[in-house]
Residue, then its C-alpha position, 0 to 999 in steps of 0.5 A: x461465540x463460534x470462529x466465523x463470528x470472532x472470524x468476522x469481528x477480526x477482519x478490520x483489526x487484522x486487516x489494520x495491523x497488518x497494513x499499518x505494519x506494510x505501510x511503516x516498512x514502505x515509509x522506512x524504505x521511501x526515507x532511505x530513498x529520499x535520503x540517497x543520491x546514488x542512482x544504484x541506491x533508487x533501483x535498489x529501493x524500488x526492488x526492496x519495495x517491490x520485494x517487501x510488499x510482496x512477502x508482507x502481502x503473503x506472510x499476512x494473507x497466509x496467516x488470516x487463512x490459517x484462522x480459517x482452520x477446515x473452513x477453507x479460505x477462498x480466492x475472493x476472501x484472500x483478495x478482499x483482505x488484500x485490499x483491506x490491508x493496502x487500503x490502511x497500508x496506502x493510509x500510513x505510507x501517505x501520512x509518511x510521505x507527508x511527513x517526509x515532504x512537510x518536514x525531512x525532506x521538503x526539497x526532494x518532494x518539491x522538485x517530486x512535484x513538479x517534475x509530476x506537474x511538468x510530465x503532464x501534458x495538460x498542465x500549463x502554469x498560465x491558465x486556470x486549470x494549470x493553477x488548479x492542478x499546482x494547488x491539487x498536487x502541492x496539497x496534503x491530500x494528494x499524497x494520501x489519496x495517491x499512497x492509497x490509489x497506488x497501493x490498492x494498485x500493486x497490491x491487487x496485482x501481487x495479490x492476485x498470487x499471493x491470494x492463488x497460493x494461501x487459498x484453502x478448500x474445505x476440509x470436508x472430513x472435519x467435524 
């Protein structure tokens, strides 16, 4: 079997391991945001998020590219990994958050929720729409779709240099 070959069949496995593990960090690091109150606490937490997610996206891009060897890896096949693994990175944080809003801490993600539905311009508790929206947001899905959604977000978007810096041109001396 030649390496685009075993190259291919490791995408979705590479991609897998490597957003299951982001996904964990970022669920580690919701727990610790869930459990404090300090307000210098949260600030902390958003920027070890941010920090995190941006060094696992280029320590795991960097080392799908290194597997390429004198092929080279392009900008395209950096990003399309990225969104690979932010789309099971997503996955896993959602089933955490679910996790942390069903059973650790239901009161954090109950005034979480409604502060969401109270920002909403077009939420009014007394109409139709109003009570779909409260069924939507209250539901399990939501925190699934949404982890998913945000991530494929913010991980594009730190993507975009991470994927700059572990892109690789050919090695055209090599056999």
């Amino acid at each position: 079997m030649d390496n685009q070959t075993e190259l291919r069949k490791s995408f979705w496995v590479d991609a897998a391991t490597a957003g299951g593990i982001i996904g964990l960090v970022l669920v580690v690091i919701e727990f610790i945001n869930v459990q404090t109150t300090a307000s210098w606490m949260v600030t902390f937490t958003f920027l070890l998020t941010i920090l995190s997610l941006g060094y696992l996206i280029y320590f795991y891009s960097r080392k799908r590219s290194l597997k390429y060897g004198a092929e080279g890896y392009s900008y395209g096949q950096s990003m399309g990994y990225i969104f690979a693994m932010m789309l099971f990175a997503g996955f896993v944080l959602g089933l955490g958050e679910l996790l942390l809003s069903k059973v650790i801490a239901p009161d954090y993600y109950a005034e979480e929720r409604k502060a969401i539905l109270e920002n909403n311009p077009m939420y009014d508790p007394d109409t139709e729409m109003g009570k779909q929206m409260e069924r939507m947001v209250m539901g399990t899905g939501f925190w699934i779709f949404s982890s998913i959604f945000s991530l494929l977000f913010y991980g594009g978007i730190i993507g975009l240099f991470a994927s700059a810096m572990v892109k690789r041109k050919p090695d055209i001396f090599a056999e």
